[in-house]
C-alpha positions as CSV (number, residue, x, y, z in Angstrom):
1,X,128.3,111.0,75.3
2,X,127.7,109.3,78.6
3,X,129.9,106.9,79.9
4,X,129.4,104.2,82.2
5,X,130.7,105.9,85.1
6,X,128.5,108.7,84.7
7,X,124.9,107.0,85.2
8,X,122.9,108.7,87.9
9,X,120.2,107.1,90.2
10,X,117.6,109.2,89.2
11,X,114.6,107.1,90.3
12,X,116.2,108.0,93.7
13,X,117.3,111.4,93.6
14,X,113.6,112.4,92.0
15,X,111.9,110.3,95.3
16,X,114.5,112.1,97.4
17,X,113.4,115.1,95.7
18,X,109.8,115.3,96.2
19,X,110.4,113.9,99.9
20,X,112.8,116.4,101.1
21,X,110.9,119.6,98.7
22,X,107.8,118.9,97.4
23,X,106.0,117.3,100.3
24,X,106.9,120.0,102.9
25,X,105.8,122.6,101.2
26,X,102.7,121.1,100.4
27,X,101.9,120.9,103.6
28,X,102.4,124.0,104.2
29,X,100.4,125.1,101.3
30,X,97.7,122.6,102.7
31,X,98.2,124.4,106.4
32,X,98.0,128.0,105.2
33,X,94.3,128.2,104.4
34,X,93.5,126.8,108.2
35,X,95.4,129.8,109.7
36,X,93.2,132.2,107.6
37,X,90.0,130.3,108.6
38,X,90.9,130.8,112.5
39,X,92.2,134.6,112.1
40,X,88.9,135.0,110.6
41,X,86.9,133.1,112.8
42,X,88.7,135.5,116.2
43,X,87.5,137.8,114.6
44,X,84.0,137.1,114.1
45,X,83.8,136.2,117.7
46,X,85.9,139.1,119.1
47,X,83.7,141.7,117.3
48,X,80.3,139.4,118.6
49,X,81.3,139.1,122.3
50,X,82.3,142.7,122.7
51,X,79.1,143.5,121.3
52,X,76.8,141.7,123.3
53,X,78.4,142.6,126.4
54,X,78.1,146.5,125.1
55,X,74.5,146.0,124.5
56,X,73.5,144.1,127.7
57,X,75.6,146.6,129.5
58,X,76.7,144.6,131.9
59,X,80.3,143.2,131.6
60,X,79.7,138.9,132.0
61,X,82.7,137.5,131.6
62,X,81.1,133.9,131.6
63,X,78.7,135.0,129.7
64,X,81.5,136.1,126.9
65,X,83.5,133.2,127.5
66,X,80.3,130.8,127.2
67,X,79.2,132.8,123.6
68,X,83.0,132.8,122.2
69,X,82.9,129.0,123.0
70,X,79.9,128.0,120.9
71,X,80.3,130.2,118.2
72,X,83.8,128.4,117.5
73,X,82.5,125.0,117.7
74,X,79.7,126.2,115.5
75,X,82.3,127.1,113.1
76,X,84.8,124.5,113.8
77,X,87.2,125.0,116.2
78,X,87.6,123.2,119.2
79,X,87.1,124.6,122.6
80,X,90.3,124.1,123.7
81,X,91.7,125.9,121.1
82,X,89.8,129.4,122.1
83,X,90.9,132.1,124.6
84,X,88.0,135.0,125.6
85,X,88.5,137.6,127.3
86,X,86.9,140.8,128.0
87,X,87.9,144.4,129.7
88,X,85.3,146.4,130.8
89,X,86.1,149.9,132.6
90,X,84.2,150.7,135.5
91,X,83.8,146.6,136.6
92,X,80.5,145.1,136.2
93,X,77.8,147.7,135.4
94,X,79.2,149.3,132.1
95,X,79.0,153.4,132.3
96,X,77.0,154.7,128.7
97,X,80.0,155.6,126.0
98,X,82.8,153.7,127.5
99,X,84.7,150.9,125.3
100,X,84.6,147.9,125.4
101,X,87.1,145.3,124.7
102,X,87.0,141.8,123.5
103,X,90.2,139.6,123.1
104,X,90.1,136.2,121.5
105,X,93.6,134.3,121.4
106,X,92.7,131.1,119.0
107,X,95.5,128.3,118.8
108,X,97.0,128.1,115.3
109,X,98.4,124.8,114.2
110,X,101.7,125.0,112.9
111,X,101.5,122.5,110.4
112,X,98.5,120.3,109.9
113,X,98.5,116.8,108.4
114,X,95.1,116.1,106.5
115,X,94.1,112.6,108.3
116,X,96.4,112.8,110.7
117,X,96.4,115.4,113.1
118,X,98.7,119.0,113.7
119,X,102.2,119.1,114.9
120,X,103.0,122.3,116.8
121,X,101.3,125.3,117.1
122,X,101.0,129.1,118.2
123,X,98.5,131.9,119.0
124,X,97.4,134.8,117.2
125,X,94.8,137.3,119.0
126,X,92.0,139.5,117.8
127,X,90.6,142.6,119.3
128,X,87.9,144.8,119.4
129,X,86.2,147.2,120.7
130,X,82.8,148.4,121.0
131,X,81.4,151.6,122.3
132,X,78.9,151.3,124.6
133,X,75.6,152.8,123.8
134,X,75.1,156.1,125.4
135,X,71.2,155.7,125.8
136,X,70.0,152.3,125.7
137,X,72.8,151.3,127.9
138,X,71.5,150.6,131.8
139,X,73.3,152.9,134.2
C-alpha cells in the first residue's frame, strides 16, 4: 500500500529520463552511420587518386588534390572537410613498379544534430597504394 508520502513525480523523472538517456544516445545512434559514410567515402578517393597518379605516371599533387576534392563533393562532403595527399618516390616523373601512396584525412563529426549542424569533430585517414605500371608507365 502506498502512502501519501510515497508518491513519486514520475511525469518528471520519465522526461528527465529520456533527456539525460534516451536522447544522447540517439544521437549517437543517428551520428554513427555518418562516420561509416565518410571512412568509406576516404576510401574511394584514396584508392582513385593513387591510381590516377600511377597511371599518368607523373606524381600531380594538384592534380590529386583537385580529383579528391570533387569526388567528395560529388558524394557529399564538403571541401573543407578533405585532406589529400600523395607520396611519390623518385619526385615528379614516377619510375615503372614503384608505389604509390595516396592519403586522404576526412573530418569526422563527432556528434551530428539532424537540422542543426555537428558539434566537435576528429580525423580518420585512409591509405593506399598503387603499384605503378611497369610498362605503360612513361619513364
Amino acid at each position: 500500500m502506498t502512502g501519501a508520502s510515497e508518491r513519486g513525480f514520475i511525469a518528471a523523472e520519465l522526461a528527465m529520463g529520456i533527456g539525460l538517456l534516451v536522447f544522447p544516445i540517439a544521437l549517437l545512434v543517428l551520428t554513427l552511420p555518418g562516420w561509416s559514410e565518410r571512412r568509406a567515402t576516404a576510401r574511394v578517393i584514396t584508392r582513385e587518386v593513387a591510381r590516377r597518379i600511377a597511371r599518368d605516371g607523373v606524381c600531380d599533387r594538384g592534380a590529386a588534390r583537385a580529383l579528391g576534392v570533387t569526388m567528395a563533393r560529388n558524394l557529399g562532403v564538403p571541401a573543407d572537410g578533405i585532406e589529400v595527399d600523395v607520396v611519390c618516390p623518385g619526385g615528379a616523373a614516377l619510375t615503372p613498379g614503384a608505389d604509390v601512396e595516396a592519403r586522404v584525412t576526412v573530418r569526422m563529426p563527432a556528434v551530428e544534430i539532424p537540422g542543426i549542424g555537428a558539434v566537435g569533430s576528429w580525423s580518420w585517414t585512409a591509405r593506399h597504394r598503387e603499384p605503378v605500371d611497369r610498362y605503360g608507365a612513361a619513364p
